[in-house]
Each structure stands twice: as structure tokens, then as C-alpha cells.
C-alpha positions, 0 to 999 in steps of 0.5 A: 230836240229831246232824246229819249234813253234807250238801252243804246245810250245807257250801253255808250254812256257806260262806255264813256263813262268806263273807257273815258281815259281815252278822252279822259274827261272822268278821273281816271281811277288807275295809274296812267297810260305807262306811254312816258319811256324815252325813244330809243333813237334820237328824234325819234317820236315820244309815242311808242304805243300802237293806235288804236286806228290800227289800219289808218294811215296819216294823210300826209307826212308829219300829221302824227307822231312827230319827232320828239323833242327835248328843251334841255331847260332846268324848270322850276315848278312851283304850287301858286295856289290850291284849295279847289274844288273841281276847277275847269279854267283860269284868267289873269286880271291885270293886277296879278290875280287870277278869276278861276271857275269850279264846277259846282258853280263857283267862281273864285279870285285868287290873290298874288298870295295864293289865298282864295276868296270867298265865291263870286256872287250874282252867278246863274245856276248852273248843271253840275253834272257829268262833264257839266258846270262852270266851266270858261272864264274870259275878260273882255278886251276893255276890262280896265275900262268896263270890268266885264268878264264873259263865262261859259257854263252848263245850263239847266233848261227845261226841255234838257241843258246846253252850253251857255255863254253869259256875261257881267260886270265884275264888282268887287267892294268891302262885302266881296266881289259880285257879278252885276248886270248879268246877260245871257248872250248866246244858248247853244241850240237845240237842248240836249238829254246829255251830260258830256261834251260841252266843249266851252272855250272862250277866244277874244278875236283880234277884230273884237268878235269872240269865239266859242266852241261847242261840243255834239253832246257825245251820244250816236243821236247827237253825233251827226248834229255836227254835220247839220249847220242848222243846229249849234252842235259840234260847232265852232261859233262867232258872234260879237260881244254883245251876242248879236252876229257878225255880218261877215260869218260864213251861213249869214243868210242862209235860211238853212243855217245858224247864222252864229256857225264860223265852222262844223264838223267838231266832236268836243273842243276843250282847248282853243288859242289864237297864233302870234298872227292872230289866228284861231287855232283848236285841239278837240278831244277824239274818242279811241284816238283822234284827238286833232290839231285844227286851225278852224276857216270860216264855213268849212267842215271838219269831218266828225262823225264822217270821217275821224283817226279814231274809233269808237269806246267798245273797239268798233270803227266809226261809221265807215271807219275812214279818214278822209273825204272831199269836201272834209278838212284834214286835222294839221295834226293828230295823237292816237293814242290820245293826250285828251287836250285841255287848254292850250296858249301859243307863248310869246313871252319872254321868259322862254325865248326859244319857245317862242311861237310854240303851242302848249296844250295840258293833258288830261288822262295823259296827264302832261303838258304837250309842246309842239313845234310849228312850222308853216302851219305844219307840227315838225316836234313835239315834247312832253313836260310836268310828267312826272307830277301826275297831274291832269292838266284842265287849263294852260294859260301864259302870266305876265311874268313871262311863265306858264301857268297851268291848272291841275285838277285830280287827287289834289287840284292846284295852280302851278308857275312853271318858270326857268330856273335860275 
């Protein structure tokens, strides 16, 4: 499917382009949002900024604005390494190391002493453009054993882009390091003229599966395309590691259907983990408001562009402007106004027991780390960390060391240990 520009688009692409703080996925150009000032109450929510969705009410207690929260742990945050250029993700290899992926199209290993290699060869090209370029970076379950690594990536193609997903084995000999036998295993379908959301994390599933979610591509056109299972659009899909299709996916079968498609009804999904009990969970970007908590189930519909907590770029409602319909999924948790999310883990480490089970999600033009506090699959806290570095945060990740790692992009773009200090 090819979209022509219209004076439409040109008008919404600069409404991205001009209020994208909210979804943040433009540097910001002005200080951040002053939304850090202590509640007045104890347990009161951190939040004290009107919606935007002046007249949405939550579907249930707790989906929004949830009771503030204070660790009370000295942290010490230290710079492990920098020197990046437009860094969108991170991974640990089992030495220490970390693989971290640049927009432009490279990817890097950083050594335990902080220093950057030169550039991975063997990479495919890439679309570094707007929202586009190397963006997420996973290792297979068995890399001690087969030394693959899957990334996903905007691809350049003839009829527009896409989101890609490609894998390889990661070589690395006296000459550097490489990827070698390169195989694309998944293209997002159909091409869009689009440059924004392309969503793109990268979740290993327990039964060896993997997860990849994928962005509608931002512009009015496209938007509906999440609500269409014949098309990979505002998706959440499933396949195997070979790019081949589960047989148990929801659509398999389905001659109207994609067959890759475990759920629907997304906007842009930039942050994915699974639980300790191994279930997938996402935070997907809204546009005014409406970034939303979800734990995708197979086959069902997550709302977008039908029903959404937040409204559009000029200050419009969404469609009918309502929240909720049958046959659409509540988000189990939602902000507006937005953190624009980026990266998130579920820590089990040991370093910080009584974070134990609690979800991290970096923040874009919110510019911090966001805790929150589940119980029964339901947020009952939420606290906000690393504010006053003021650092976008594009990826979260948990070491082996038992400390969260995040990876701050900006002005000045770094990965930082975020530790208890001693």
C-alpha cells in the first residue's frame, strides 16, 4: 500500500514533528514538562498536571494516576560508558559486555571498561530517518552455543519502508567483529511513506517464540490499519526463531488474516518485557495522553484508533473520542499526560529485593525512570527515578550484577548503573 502526501499529512506530520514531547520521540528542544514537584499528601499520586482527555474517566479504580511512591534508597548512578550516537537499545552478552545499536545503522560492543568498538560489520542497510534506523537488538536463548543475535531495523524498500527483523551470527576474530550469515526473517506488511512509529522490541518467549511489536506508522491513512488483521500494522506478532509461524497463533487459518498477528489494535509499542511468570507485557506510546500498560492475550484487540485515554496533536478528540467499547481491551494501566515510554524490565535481582516483581519503564520527553508496583495484574504505585539527570531514557535493561542499567540518549547520550549505594 503506497500513501500519497497530501497537505493533510504535511499538516499531521508537522503536528508530530512540533508537539511530539508528548510522545516524545523528537528531541525535545525546551526544558521538560515541570511535572516533578512532590505531592502534597502523602500517597497522593505524582501526577499533579490536568489531562489532556479533560472529560475521560478511568474504567476502573487505579488505571490511572496511582498512588505515589518513595523507595527511600540512596542510589549511586554512575556513567559506564558514552560516546554514542543516536542510541536506541542495549543487550548484555554473557561476558559483561553489552551489544548497543545507533540509528545511523551501526552496531557497537562496549567492553566491561566502557570503551566502544569500532562497528559491527556485515549489517544491512538501513532507513535513518525520522523515527527510523537500527533500533532493537536481542540475543538468541542459545547464544553461548550459536552466537546469534536478532535485530530490528527500518528498511529501505522500494514501494516505501517497513519494520525488519534480521538475524546473524555474531563473529568476532583479531579484524573485529561481524555478523555473518544474515537472514531476514520477518518484513512488516504492507510498505508504508512514513517515517514514525516503527515500534520494534524484540521479547524471547518462554517456549522459545519471539515477540516483536510493531508500530501503525503514525499518520490518519495508516491508523486504522491496527484495526485490520490483514495487515501487520499496529501489531504485536509471534513467530518462531526462524521466521516460520507458530501453529497455535490466534489467525492461523484465517484466509483474512496474518497469520504472524498474537494481538491488534496498537499505536507504537517502544517498550516490551516479560513478567517473573513469564508473560509478555507492553507500554505503547499514546499521542496527547494515553500511553498504556497492556499484557497482550492472543487474538484480542487493544482498541487503537477506536477507542484511546488520549487526543489527538492539534487538541481534536480521536474519532468519536471515547474509551471504551465491547469487543476492546482496557489498558491495565494508563498516563495522561504522557511519560512517552521506552524500555522497560520486570526486576528480579538481587541487588534490590524489595523491587522485586516491579516494573521500569525509561521515559522519553518525561525524561525519567518510572517504577510501578503490581499487584494481581493491577499498578497499585508508581514512583519516578533518575529526574534530576535529565536524560531521556530509550532503554532499560537489568545486569548481571543485579543493577539496572539504562541507556540515555539527548545532549549527551550514555549508559548509566544504577546501583545501591553502599
Amino acid at each position: 500500500m503506497r500513501i500519497r502526501t497530501t497537505p493533510t499529512l504535511l499538516s499531521y506530520a508537522l503536528s508530530l514533528t512540533v508537539l511530539a514531547a508528548c510522545s516524545s520521540e523528537q528531541t525535545p528542544s525546551g526544558a521538560p514538562p515541570a511535572a516533578n514537584a512532590a505531592p502534597a499528601t502523602q500517597n497522593a499520586p505524582l501526577e499533579t498536571r490536568p489531562p489532556n482527555g479533560v472529560d475521560f474517566k478511568p474504567a476502573f479504580e487505579g488505571q490511572t494516576r496511582a498512588p505515589g511512591l518513595s523507595s527511600n534508597i540512596e542510589l549511586d548512578v554512575q556513567v559506564v560508558a558514552e560516546g554514542l550516537e543516536s542510541p536506541w537499545a542495549f543487550e548484555f552478552l554473557p561476558d559483561g559486555r553489552m551489544l548497543v545499536t545507533e540509528r545511523p545503522g551501526r552496531l557497537r560492543i562496549v567492553g566491561t571498561d566502557g570503551k566502544l568498538s569500532e562497528p559491527v560489520k556485515g549489517l544491512p542497510n538501513v532507513l535513518f530517518e525520522g523515527q527510523g534506523g537500527l533500533l532493537d537488538v536481542a540475543l538468541d536463548p542459545q547464544f553461548e552455543t550459536n552466537r546469534t543475535i536478532y535485530w530490528s531495523y527500518a528498511e529501505p524498500r522500494k514501494d516505501g519502508n517497513g519494520t525488519t527483523l534480521a538475524k546473524g551470527v555474531l563473529k568476532e576474530d583479531a579484524n573485529g567483529a561481524s555478523v555473518e550469515n544474515v537472514q531476514i526473517i520477518f518484513r512488516q506488511m504492507p510498505s508504508a511513506n512514513s517515517t514514525f512509529h516503527f515500534g520494534s522490541r524484540i521479547v524471547f518467549a518462554p517456549d522459545g517464540t519471539l515477540f516483536l511489536t510493531l508500530g501503525e506508522r503514525a499518520f490518519p491513512p495508516y491508523q486504522m490499519e491496527s484495526q485490520n488483521i490483514d495487515s501487520h500494522l499496529g501489531k504485536v506478532v509471534r513467530i518462531n526463531p526462524d521466521g516460520s509461524v507458530p501453529k497455535d497463533n490466534p489467525f492461523v487459518g484465517r484466509q483474512d488474516a496474518k497469520p504472524e498477528i498474537w494481538s491488534y489494535g496498537h499505536r507504537n509499542i517502544q517498550a516490551a518485557a516479560l513478567d517473573l511468570q513469564g508473560r509478555l507485557w507492553t507500554i505503547e506510546h499514546g499521542p496527547r495522553g494515553g500511553d498504556e500498560l497492556n499484557r497482550p492475550e492472543p487474538g484480542k484487540n487493544y482498541g487503537w484508533p477506536i477507542i484511546t485515554y488520549g487526543i489527538d496533536y492539534p487538541g481534536d478528540k480521536i474519532g468519536e473520542g471515547i474509551t471504551a467499547k465491547e469487543g476492546m481491551e482496557q489498558p491495565v494501566y494508563y498516563w495522561d499526560p504522557v511519560i512517552a515510554p521506552s524500555g522497560m524490565i520486570f526486576y528480579d535481582g538481587e541487588m534490590f529485593p524489595e523491587w522485586k516483581g516491579d516494573l521500569f519503564v525509561g521515559g522519553l520527553g518525561s525524561m525519567k525512570l518510572v517504577r510501578l508496583k503490581l499487584e494481581n495484574d493491577r499498578v497499585v504505585g508508581e514512583e519516578w527515578l533518575l529526574q534530576d539527570r535529565g536524560s531521556r531514557i530509550r532503554d532499560v535493561k537489568q545486569g548481571p550484577d543485579g543493577a539496572i542499567y539504562v541507556l540515555a540518549e539527548g545532549p549527551k547520550p550514555a549508559i548509566m548503573r544504577i546501583a545501591r549505594r553502599s
